[in-house]
Backbone as a chain_set.jsonl record, in Angstrom:
{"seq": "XXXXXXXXXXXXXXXXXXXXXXXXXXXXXXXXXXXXXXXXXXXXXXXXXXXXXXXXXXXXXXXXXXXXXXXXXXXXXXXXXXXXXXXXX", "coords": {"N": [[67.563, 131.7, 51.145], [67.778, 131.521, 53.849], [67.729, 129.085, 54.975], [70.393, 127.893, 53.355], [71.797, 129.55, 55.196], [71.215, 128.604, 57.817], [72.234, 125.534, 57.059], [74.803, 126.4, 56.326], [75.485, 127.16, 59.431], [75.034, 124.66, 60.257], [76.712, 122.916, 59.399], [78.659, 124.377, 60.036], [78.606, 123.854, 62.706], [78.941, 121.259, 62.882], [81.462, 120.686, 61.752], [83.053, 121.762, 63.938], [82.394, 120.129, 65.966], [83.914, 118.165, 65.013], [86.491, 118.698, 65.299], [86.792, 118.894, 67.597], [86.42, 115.858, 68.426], [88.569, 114.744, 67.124], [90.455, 116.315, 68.301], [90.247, 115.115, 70.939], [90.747, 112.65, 70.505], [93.119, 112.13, 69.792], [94.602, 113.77, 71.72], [93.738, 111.145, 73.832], [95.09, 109.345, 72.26], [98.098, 110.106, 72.951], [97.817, 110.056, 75.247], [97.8, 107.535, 75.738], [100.244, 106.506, 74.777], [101.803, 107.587, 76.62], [101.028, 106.492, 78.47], [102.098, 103.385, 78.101], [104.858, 103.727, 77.812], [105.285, 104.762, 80.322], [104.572, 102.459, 81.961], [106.076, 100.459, 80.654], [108.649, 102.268, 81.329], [108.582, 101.361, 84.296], [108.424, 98.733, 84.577], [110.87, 97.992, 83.804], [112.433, 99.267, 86.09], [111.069, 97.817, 87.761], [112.955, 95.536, 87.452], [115.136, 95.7, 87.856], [115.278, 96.64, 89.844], [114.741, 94.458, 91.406], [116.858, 92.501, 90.619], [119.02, 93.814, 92.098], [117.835, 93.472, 94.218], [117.985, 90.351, 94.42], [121.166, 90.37, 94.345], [121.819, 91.471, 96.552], [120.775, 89.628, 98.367], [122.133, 87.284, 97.716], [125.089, 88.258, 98.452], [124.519, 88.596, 100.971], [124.188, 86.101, 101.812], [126.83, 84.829, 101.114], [128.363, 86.225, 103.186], [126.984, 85.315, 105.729], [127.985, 82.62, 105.476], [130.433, 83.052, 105.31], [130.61, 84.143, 108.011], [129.627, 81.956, 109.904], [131.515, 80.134, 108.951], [133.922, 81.35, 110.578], [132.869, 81.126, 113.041], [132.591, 78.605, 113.529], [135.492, 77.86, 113.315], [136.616, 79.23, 115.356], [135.375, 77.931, 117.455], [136.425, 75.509, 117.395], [139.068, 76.02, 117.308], [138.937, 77.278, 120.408], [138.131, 74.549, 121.412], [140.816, 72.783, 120.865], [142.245, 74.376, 122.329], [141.305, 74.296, 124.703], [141.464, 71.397, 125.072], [143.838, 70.942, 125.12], [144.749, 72.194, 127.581], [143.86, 70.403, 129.669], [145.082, 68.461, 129.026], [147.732, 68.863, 129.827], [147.719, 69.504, 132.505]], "CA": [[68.796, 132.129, 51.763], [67.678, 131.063, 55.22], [68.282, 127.415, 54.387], [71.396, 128.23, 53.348], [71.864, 130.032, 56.3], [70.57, 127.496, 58.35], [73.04, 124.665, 56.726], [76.275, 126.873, 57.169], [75.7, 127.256, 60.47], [74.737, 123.407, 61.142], [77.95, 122.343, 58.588], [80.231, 124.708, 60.988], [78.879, 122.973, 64.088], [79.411, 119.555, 62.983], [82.957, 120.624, 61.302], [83.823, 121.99, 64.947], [82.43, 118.859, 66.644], [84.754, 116.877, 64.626], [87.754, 119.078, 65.348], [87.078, 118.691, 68.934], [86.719, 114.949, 68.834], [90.004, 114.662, 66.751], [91.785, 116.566, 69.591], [89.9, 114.676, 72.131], [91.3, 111.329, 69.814], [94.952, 113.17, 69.849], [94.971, 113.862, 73.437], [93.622, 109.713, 74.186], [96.002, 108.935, 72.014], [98.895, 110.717, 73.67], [98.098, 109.535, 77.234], [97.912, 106.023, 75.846], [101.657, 105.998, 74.249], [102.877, 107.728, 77.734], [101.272, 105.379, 79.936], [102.781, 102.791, 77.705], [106.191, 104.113, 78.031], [105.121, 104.597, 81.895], [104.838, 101.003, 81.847], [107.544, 100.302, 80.071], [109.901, 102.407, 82.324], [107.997, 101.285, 85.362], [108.725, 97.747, 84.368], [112.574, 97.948, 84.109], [112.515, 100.005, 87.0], [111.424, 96.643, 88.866], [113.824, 94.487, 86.867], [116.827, 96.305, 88.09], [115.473, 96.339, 91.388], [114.848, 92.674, 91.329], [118.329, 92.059, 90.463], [119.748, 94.663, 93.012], [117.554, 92.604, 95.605], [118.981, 88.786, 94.46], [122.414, 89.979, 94.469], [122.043, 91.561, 98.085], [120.693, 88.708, 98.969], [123.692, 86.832, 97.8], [126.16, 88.188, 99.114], [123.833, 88.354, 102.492], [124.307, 84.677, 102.155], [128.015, 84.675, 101.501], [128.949, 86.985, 104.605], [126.604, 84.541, 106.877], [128.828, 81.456, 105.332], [131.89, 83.218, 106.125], [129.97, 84.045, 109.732], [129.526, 80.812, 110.208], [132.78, 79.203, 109.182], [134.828, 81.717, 111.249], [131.828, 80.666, 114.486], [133.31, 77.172, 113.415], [137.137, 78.065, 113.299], [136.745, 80.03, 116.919], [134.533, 76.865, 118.639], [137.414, 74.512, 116.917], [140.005, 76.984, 118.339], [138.731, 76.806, 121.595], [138.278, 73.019, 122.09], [141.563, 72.503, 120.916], [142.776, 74.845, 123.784], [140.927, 73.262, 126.099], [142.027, 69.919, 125.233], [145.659, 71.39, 125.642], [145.1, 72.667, 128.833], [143.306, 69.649, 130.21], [145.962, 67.415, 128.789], [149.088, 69.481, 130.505], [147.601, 68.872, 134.06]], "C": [[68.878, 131.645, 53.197], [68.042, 129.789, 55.13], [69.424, 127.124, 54.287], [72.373, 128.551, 54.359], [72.311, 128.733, 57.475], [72.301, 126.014, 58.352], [74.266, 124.814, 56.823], [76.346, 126.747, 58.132], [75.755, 125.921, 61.15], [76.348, 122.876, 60.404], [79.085, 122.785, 59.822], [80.114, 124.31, 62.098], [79.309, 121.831, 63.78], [80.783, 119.706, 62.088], [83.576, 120.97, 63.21], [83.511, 120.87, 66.209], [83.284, 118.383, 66.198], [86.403, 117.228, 64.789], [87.52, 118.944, 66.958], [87.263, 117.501, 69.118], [87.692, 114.511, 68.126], [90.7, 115.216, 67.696], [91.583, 115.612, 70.391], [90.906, 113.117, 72.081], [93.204, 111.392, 70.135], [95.116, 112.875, 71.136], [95.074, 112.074, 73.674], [95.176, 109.14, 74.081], [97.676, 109.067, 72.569], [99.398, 110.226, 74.796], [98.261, 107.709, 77.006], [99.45, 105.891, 75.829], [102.284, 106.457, 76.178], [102.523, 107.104, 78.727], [101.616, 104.023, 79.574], [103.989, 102.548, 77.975], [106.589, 104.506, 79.791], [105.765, 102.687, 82.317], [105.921, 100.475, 81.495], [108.389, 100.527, 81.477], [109.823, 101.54, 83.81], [108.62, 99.23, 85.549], [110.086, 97.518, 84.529], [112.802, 98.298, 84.872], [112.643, 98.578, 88.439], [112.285, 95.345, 88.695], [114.902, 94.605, 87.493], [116.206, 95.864, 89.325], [115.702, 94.962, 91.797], [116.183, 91.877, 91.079], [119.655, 92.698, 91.215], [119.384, 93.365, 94.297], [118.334, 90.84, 95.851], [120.418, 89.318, 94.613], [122.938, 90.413, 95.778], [121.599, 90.392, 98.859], [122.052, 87.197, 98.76], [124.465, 87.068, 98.492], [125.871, 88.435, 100.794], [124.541, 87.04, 103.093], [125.59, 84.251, 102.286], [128.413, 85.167, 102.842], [128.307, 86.054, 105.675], [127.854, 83.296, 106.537], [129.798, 81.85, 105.728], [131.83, 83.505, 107.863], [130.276, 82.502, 110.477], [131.198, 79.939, 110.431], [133.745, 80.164, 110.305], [134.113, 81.555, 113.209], [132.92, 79.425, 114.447], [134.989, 76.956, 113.912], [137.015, 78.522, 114.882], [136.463, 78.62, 118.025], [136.395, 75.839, 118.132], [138.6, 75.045, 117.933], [140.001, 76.521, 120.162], [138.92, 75.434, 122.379], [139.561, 72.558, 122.112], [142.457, 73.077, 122.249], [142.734, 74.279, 124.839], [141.354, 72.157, 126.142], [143.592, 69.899, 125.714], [146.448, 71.606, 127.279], [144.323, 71.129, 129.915], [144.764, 68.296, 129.886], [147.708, 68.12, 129.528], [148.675, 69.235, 131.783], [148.072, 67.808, 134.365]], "O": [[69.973, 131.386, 53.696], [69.248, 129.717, 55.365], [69.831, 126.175, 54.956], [73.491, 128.044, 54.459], [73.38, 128.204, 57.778], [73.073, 125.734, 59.269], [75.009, 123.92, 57.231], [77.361, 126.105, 58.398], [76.279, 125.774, 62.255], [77.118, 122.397, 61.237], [79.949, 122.099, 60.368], [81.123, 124.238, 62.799], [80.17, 121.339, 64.509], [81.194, 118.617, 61.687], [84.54, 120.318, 63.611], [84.226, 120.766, 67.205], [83.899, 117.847, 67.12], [87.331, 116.457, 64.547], [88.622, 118.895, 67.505], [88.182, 117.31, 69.914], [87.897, 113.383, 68.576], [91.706, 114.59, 68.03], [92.603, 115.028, 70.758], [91.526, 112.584, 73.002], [94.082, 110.675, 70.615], [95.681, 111.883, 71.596], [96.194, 111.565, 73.714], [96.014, 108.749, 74.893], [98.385, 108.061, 72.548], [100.516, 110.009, 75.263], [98.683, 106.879, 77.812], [99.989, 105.249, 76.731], [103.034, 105.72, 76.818], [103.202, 106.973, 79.746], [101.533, 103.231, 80.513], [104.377, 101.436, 78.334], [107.691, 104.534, 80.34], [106.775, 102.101, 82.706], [106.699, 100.014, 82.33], [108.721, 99.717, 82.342], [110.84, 101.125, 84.365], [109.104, 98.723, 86.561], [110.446, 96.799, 85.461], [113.912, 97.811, 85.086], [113.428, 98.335, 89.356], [112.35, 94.391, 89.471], [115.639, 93.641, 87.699], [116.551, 94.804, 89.846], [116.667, 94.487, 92.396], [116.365, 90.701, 91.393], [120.833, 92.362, 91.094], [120.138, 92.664, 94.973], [118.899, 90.317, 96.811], [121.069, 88.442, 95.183], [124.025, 90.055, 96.232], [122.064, 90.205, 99.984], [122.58, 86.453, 99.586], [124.773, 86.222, 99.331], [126.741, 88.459, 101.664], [125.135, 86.839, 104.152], [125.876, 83.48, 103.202], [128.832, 84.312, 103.623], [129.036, 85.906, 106.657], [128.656, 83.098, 107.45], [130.341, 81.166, 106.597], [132.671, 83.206, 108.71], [131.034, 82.191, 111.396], [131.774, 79.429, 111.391], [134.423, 79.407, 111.0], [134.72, 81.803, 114.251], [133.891, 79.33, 115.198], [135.478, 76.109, 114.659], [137.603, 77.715, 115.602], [137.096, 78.346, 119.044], [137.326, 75.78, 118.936], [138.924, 74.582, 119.027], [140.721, 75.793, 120.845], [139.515, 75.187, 123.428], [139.862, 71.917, 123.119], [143.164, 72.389, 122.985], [143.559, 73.874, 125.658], [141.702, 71.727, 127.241], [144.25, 69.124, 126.407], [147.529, 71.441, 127.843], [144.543, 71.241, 131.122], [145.14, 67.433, 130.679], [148.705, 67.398, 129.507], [149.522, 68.545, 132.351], [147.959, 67.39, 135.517]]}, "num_chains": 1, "name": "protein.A"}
């Protein structure tokens, strides 16, 4: 009967080892899919940004071109003045 004994008691440890390392497997498993889906989000997260940042930088670049051409239009402006007023003397 001791034997017996004995073998229940070793059967119900190694049944409750194996239910712990099935949770432990569960849990792994778990944190893998959500740092997957971390990833994932984490990933699109810098896609968008990345496409927020090129199109501010676009239109960065337009507003300097229109900077520029209206620098251009003002200096143009000017010389022509001056040439106006230099040519009326």
């Amino acid at each position: 009967m001791e034997d017996a004994d004995r073998l229940l008691v070793s059967s119900q440890s190694a049944l409750q080892q194996l239910r712990e390392e099935l949770q432990q497997l569960l849990s792994d498993l778990k944190l893998r899919r959500d740092t997957g889906r971390l990833l994932l989000t984490s990933k699109l997260a810098m896609e968008e940004l990345q496409l927020s940042l090129n199109n501010q930088t676009e239109r960065v670049e337009q507003l300097l071109d229109q900077m520029r051409t209206l620098i251009d239009q003002e200096k143009d402006d000017a010389l022509r003045k001056l040439t106006e007023m230099l040519n009326n003397k």
